[in-house]
C-alpha positions in Angstrom: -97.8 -14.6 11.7 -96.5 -14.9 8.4 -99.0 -12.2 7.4 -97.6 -9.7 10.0 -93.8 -9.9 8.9 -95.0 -9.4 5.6 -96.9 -6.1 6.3 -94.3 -5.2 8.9 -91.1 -5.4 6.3 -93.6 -3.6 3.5 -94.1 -0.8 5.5 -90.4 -0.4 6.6 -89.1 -0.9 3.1 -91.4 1.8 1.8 -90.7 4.4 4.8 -87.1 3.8 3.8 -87.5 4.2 0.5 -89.2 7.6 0.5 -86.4 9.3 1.9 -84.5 12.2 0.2 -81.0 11.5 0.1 -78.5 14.3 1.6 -75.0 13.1 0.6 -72.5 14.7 -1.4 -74.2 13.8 -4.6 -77.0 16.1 -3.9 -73.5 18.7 -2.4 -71.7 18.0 -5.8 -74.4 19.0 -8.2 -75.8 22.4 -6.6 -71.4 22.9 -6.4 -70.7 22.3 -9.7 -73.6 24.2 -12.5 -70.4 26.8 -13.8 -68.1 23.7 -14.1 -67.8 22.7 -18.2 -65.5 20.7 -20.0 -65.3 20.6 -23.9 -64.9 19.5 -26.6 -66.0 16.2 -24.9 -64.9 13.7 -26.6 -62.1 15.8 -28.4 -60.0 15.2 -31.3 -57.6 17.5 -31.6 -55.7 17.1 -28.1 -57.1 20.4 -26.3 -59.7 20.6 -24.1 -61.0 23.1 -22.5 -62.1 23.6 -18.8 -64.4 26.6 -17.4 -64.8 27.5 -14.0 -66.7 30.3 -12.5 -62.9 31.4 -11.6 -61.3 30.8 -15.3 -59.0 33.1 -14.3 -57.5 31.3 -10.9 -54.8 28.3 -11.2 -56.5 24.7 -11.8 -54.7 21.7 -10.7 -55.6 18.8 -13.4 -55.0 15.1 -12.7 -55.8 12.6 -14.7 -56.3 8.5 -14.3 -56.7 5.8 -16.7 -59.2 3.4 -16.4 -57.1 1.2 -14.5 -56.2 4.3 -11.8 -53.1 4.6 -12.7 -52.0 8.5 -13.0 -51.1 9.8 -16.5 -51.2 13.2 -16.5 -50.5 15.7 -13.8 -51.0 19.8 -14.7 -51.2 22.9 -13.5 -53.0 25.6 -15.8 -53.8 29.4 -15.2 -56.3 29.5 -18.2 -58.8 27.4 -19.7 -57.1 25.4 -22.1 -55.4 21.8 -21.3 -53.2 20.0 -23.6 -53.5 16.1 -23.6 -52.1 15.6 -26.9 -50.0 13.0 -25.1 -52.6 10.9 -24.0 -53.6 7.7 -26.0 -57.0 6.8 -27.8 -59.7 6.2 -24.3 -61.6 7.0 -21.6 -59.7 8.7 -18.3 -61.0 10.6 -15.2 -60.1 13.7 -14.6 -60.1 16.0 -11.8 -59.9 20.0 -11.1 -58.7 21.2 -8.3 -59.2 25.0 -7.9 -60.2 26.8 -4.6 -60.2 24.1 -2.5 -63.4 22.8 -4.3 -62.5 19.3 -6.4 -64.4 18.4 -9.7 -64.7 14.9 -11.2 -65.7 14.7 -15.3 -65.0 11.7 -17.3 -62.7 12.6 -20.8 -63.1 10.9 -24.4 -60.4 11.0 -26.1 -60.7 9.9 -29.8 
């Protein structure tokens, strides 16, 4: 008996196993190949942010570590000042065309 759940949990763990996953990861990488952000980790306060639209208006937010909301933006060209954030790592997130991107930021 023992011998039979063994087999029969083997073979359900590896059918499980062996599937391809379809969730937004798999969505946000085939979404996001024209989305860039650099200098990453920056120095000098600017960073910049393409798009395949560079020209349309991007709605930046950015959270600390802790989630708490630091800086709010809206820019029409690819250049973001964050000259008044602190030393750290933040999130930060780019709306534009209803599509939303997630990168982490350095900031040194």
């Amino acid at each position: 008996m023992k011998l039979i759940y063994t087999l029969l949990l083997s073979i359900c763990t590896i059918s499980l196993s062996a599937q391809e996953l379809t969730g937004p990861a798999n969505l946000r990488e085939e979404a996001t190949p024209s989305f860039k952000l650099y200098p990453n980790p920056t120095y000098d306060g600017t960073v910049y942010i393409s798009t395949k639209n560079n020209h349309s208006t991007k709605d930046i937010v950015i959270y600390d570590v802790f989630g708490a909301l630091v800086l709010q933006d809206k820019i029409t060209s690819n250049r973001l000042n964050v000259s008044k954030l602190s030393p750290g790592v933040y999130a930060l997130q780019v709306s534009e065309n209803k599509k939303v991107r997630s990168r982490k930021l350095v900031i040194k």
